[in-house]
VEXDREN-2710 file (C-alpha; in Angstrom, 1 decimal):
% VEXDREN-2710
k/r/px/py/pz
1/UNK/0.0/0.0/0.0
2/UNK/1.3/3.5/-0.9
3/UNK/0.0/6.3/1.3
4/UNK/0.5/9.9/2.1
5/UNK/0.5/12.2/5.4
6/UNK/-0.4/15.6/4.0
7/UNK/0.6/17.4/7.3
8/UNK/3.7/16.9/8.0
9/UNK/4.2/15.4/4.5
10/UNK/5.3/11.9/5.0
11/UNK/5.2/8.8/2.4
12/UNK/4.7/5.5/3.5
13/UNK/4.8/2.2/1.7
14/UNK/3.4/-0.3/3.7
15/UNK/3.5/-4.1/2.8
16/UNK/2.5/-7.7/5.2
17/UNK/-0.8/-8.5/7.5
18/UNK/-2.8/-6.0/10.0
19/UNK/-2.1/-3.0/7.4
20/UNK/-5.7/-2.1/8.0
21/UNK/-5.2/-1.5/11.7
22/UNK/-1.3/0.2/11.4
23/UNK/-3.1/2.7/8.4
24/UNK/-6.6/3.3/10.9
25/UNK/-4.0/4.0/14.0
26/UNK/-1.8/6.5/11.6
27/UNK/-6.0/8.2/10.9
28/UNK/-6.3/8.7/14.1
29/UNK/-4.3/11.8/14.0
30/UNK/-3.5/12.6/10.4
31/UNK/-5.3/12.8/7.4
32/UNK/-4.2/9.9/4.8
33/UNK/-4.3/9.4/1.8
34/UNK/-4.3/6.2/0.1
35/UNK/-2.4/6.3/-3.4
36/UNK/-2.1/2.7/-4.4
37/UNK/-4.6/-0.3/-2.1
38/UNK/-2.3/-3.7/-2.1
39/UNK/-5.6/-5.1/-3.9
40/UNK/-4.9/-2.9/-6.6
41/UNK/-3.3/-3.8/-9.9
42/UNK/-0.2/-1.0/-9.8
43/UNK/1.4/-0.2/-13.4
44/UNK/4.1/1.7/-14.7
45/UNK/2.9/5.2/-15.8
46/UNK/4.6/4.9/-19.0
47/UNK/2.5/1.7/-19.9
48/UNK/-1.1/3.6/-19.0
49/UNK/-3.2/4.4/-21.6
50/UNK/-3.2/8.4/-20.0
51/UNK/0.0/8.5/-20.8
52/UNK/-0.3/7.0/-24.4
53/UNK/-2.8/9.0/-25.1
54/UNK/-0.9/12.4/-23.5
55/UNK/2.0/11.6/-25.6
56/UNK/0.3/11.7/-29.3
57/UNK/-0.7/15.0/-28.9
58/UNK/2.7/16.0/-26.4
59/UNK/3.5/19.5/-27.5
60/UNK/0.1/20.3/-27.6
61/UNK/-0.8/19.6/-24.0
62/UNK/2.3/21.0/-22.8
63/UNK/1.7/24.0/-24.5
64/UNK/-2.1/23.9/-23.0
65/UNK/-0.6/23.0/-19.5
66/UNK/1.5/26.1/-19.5
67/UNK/-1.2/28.5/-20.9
68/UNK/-3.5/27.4/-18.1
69/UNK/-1.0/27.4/-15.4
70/UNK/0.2/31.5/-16.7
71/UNK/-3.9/31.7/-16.3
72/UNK/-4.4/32.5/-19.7
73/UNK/-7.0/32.2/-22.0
74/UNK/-6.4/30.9/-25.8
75/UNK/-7.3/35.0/-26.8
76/UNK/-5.1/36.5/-24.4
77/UNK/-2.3/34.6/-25.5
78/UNK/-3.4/35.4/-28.5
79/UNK/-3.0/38.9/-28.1
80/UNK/0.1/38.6/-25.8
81/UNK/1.7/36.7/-29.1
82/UNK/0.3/38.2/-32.1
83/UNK/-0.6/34.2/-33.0
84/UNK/-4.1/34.2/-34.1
85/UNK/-6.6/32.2/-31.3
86/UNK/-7.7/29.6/-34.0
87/UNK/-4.2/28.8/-34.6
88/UNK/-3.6/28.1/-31.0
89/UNK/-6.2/26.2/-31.1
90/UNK/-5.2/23.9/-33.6
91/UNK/-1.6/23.7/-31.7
92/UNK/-3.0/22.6/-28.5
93/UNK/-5.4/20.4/-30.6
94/UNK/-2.4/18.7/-32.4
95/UNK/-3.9/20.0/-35.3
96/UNK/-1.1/21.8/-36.7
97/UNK/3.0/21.7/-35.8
98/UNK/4.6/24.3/-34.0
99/UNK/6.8/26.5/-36.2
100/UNK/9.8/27.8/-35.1
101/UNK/9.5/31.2/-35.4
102/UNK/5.6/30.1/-32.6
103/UNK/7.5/28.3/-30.6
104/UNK/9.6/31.8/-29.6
105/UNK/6.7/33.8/-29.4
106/UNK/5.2/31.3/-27.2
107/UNK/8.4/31.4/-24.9
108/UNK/8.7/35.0/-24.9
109/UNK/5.0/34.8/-22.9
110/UNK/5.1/31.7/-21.2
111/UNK/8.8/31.0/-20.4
END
């Protein structure tokens, strides 16, 4: 079993019997959270179909994942760019490649 302590942050991995009672004593005064049950089929990341599917479209989620974490919109970093909205749209879609000449007008915003 993986869990996780918020406060204070601590990571346990806990394996053998009575892990029920060890992870209900640990409740008792910290919030837990359980990441992986021992019931639970655990894979590699890389072998998920999440990350399959994240990696088709890769630059175009990345590029997403940094516009929403700069809490922008496709039209403001539209405007911030001078790269029309639709064609954003179509990068983040995997519609259309990056171009060189994007990619550093997308830096120049997003770093």
């Amino acid at each position: 079993m993986l869990a996780v302590v918020k406060t204070p942050h601590i990571e346990l991995s806990i394996n053998g019997e009575s892990i029920d009672s060890l992870v209900k004593w640990i409740g008792k005064k910290f919030e837990i959270n359980i990441l992986a049950d021992p019931d639970e089929e655990v894979i590699n990341l890389e072998d998920s179909d999440f990350w399959k599917e994240m990696n088709k479209n890769h630059d175009g989620n990345m590029l997403k994942g940094r516009r929403l974490k700069a809490e922008l919109t496709q039209k403001q970093l539209a405007e911030k760019t001078g790269i029309k909205q639709n064609i954003i749209s179509d990068y983040e879609k995997g519609k259309r490649k990056i171009s060189h000449e994007a990619s550093n007008k997308l830096y120049s915003v997003l770093k």
